[in-house]
N, C-alpha and C positions, 0 to 999 in steps of 0.2 A: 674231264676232257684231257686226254693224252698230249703231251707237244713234244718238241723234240728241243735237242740240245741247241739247235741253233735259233729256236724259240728264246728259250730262256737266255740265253747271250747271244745278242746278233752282233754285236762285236767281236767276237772267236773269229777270227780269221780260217779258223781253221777245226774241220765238223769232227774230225777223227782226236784231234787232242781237248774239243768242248765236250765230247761222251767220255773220255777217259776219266776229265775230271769233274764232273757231274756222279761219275761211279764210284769215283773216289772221296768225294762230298759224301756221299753215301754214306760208304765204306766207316768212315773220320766219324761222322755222325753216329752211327751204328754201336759202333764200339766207345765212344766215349759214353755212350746213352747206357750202354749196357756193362761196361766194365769200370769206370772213374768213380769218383765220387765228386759229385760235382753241388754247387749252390742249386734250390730246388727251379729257381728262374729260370737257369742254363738246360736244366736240366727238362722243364718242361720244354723249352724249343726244341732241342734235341728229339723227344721225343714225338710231337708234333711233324719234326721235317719229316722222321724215318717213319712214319705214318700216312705222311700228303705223300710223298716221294713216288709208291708202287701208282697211285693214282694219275699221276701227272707224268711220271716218264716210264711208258710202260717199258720202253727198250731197253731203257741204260738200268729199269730194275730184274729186267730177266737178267741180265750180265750183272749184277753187284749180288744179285740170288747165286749162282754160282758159287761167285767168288767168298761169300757167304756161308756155304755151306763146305769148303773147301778150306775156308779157316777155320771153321768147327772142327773138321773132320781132323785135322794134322795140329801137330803141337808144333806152331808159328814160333817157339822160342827156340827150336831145334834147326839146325841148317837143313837136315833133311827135311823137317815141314814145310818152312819156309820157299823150299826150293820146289817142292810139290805144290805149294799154292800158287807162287807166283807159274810155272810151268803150266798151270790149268787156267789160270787168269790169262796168259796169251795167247792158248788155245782159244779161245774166243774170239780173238781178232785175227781176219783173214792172211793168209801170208802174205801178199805185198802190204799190207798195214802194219804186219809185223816188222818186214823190211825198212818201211820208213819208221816207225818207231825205235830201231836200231841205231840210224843214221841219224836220228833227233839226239840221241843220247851220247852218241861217238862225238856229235860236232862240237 
C-alpha cells in the first residue's frame, strides 16, 4: 500500500521538505547499501529499507529513481557531475518549489 510523506511523518510541517527528505533517506540508504562497507546488521536494514521503499512510497521513489540513475550516469566526484546531478534532481521539483526551496536555503 503506497502512502505519502505526510503518512509517514505527520509532524512535517511541511509536505514539499517531508518528500525531499524521505528521497533523500533513500538516496543515504541507497548508496551506503551499495557503496560502504558496513557491519552485516546495518547492512541488512539498509538493504531491507531500499527494497520496502519503491512499495510504500511510490512518488518519492519515481523521484529518487531519477536521481538514481543521474548519479550513476555522471562522475559525482567531478563538479561537472555533481553539478549535472543536482541540476536534474531540481528538475523534478516545480518552479515555484524550486523558488521556495531557494528562499529555505538563502534564510
Amino acid at each position: 500500500m503506497a502512502r505519502t510523506a505526510a503518512q509517514i511523518d505527520p509532524h512535517e510541517p511541511d509536505p514539499i521538505r517531508g518528500e525531499i527528505r524521505l528521497v533523500s533517506d533513500y538516496m543515504y540508504a541507497w548508496a551506503l547499501w551499495k557503496y560502504a562497507q558496513l557491519p552485516p546488521l546495518a547492512r541488512g536494514i539498509f538493504k531491507r529499507f531500499v527494497r520496502r521503499f519503491p512499495e510504500l512510497l511510490k512518488a518519492e521513489f519515481a523521484k529518487a529513481k531519477v536521481i538514481k540513475k543521474s548519479f550513476l550516469a555522471n562522475d559525482i566526484f567531478s563538479v561537472d557531475g555533481r553539478t549535472r546531478t543536482v541540476i536534474e534532481a531540481l528538475s523534478l521539483r516545480p518552479v515555484d518549489e524550486r523558488i521556495y526551496l531557494a528562499a529555505i536555503v538563502a534564510a
